[in-house]
KEKE-3310 file (N, C-alpha, C; in steps of 0.2 Angstrom, whole numbers, plus 5000, padded with zeros to 4 digits):
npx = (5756:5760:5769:5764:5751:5743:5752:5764:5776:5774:5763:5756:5748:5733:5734:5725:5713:5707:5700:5694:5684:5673:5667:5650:5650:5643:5647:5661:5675:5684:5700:5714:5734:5740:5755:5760:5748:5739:5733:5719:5711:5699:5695:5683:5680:5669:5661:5667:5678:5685:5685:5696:5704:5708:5714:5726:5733:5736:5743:5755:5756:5754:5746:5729:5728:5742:5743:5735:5740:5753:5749:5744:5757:5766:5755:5762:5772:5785:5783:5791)
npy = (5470:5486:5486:5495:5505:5517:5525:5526:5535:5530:5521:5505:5496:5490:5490:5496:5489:5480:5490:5497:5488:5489:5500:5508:5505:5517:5527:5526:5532:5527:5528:5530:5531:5545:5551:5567:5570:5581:5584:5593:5598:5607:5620:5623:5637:5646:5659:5665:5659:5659:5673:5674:5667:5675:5686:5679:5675:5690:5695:5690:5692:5685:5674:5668:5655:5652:5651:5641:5631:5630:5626:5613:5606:5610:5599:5591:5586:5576:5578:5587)
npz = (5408:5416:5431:5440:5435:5433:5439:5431:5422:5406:5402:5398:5382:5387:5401:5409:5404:5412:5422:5414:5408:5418:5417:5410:5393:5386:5393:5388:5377:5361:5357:5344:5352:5355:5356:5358:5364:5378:5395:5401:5413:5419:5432:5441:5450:5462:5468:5484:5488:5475:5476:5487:5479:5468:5476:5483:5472:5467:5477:5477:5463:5453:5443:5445:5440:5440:5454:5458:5451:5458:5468:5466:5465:5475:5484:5478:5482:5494:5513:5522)
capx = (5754:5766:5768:5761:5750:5741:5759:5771:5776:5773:5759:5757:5742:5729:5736:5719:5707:5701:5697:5686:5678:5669:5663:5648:5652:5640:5653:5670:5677:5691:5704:5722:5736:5745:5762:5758:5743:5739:5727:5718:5709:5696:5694:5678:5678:5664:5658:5672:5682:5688:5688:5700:5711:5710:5719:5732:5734:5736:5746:5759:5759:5753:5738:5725:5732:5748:5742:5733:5747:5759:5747:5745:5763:5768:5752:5762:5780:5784:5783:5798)
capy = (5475:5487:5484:5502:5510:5523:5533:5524:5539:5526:5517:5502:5496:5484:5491:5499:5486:5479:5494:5501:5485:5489:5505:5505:5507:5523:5530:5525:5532:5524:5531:5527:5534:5549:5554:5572:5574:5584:5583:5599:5597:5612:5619:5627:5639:5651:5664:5667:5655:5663:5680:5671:5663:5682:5689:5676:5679:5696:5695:5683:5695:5679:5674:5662:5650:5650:5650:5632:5623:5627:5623:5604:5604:5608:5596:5581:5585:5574:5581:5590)
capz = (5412:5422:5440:5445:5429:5440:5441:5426:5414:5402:5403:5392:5381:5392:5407:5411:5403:5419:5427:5409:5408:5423:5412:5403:5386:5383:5395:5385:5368:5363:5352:5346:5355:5351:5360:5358:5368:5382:5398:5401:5419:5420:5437:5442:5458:5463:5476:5490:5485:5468:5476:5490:5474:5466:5483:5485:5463:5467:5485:5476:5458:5449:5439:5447:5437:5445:5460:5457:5449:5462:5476:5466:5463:5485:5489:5476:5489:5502:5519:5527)
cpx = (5759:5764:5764:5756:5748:5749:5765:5769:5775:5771:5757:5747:5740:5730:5729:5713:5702:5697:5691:5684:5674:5664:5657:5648:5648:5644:5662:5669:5684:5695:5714:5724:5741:5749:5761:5753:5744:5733:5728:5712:5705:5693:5690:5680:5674:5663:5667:5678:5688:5686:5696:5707:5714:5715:5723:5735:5739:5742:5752:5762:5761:5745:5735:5728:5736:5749:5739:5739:5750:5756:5747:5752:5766:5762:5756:5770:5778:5784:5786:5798)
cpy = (5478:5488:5490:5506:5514:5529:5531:5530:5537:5519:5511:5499:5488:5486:5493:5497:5483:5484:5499:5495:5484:5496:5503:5508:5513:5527:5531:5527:5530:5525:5530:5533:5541:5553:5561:5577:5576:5585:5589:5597:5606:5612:5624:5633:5646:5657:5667:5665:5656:5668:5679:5671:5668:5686:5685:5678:5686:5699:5694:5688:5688:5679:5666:5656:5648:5648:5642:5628:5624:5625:5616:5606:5603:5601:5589:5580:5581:5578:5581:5583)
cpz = (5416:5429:5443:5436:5431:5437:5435:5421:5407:5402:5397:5390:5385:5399:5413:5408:5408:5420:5418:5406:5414:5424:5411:5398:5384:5387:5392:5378:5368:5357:5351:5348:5353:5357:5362:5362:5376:5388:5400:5407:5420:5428:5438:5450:5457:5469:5481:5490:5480:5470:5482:5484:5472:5470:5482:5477:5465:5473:5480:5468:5453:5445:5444:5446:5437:5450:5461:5453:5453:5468:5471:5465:5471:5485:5485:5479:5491:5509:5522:5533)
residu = (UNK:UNK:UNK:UNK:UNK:UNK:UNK:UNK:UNK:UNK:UNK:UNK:UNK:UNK:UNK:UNK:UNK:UNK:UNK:UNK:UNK:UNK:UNK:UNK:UNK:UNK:UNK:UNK:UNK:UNK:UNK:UNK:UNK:UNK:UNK:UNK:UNK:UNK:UNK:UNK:UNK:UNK:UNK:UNK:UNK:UNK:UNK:UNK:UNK:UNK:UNK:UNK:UNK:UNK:UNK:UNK:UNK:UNK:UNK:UNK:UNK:UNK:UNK:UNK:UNK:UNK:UNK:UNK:UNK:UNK:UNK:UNK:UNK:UNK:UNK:UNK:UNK:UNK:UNK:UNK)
# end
């Protein structure tokens, strides 16, 4: 197991069977691993919110879309 699997850029197998045996299995698919793949996080915002993100988008001469990566990308800095 490695000492941090949470954050290791490479995570090794078993490393996270504790924690999906406490799944229940109608929750897990389990599938071999392929180097290649990519997580795709779909992020919902509605009403005021998403005419707010449209403003900053727009303020900034970005797409919504950029405006949320770079907000997670400043909140995963340390703090001056």
């Amino acid at each position: 197991m490695s000492t941090a699997p949470w954050t290791s850029e490479d995570p090794q197998p078993g490393d996270f069977d504790e924690v999906l045996a406490t799944i229940e299995s109608e929750y897990v698919e389990r599938h071999k691993g392929d180097p290649a793949a990519t997580l795709r996080i779909l992020v919902s915002v509605e009403g005021e919110d998403a005419r707010r993100l449209e403003r900053i988008a727009e303020a900034r001469g970005a797409t919504p879309h950029d405006v949320v990566a770079e907000l997670l990308r400043d909140a995963d800095r340390p703090a001056a």
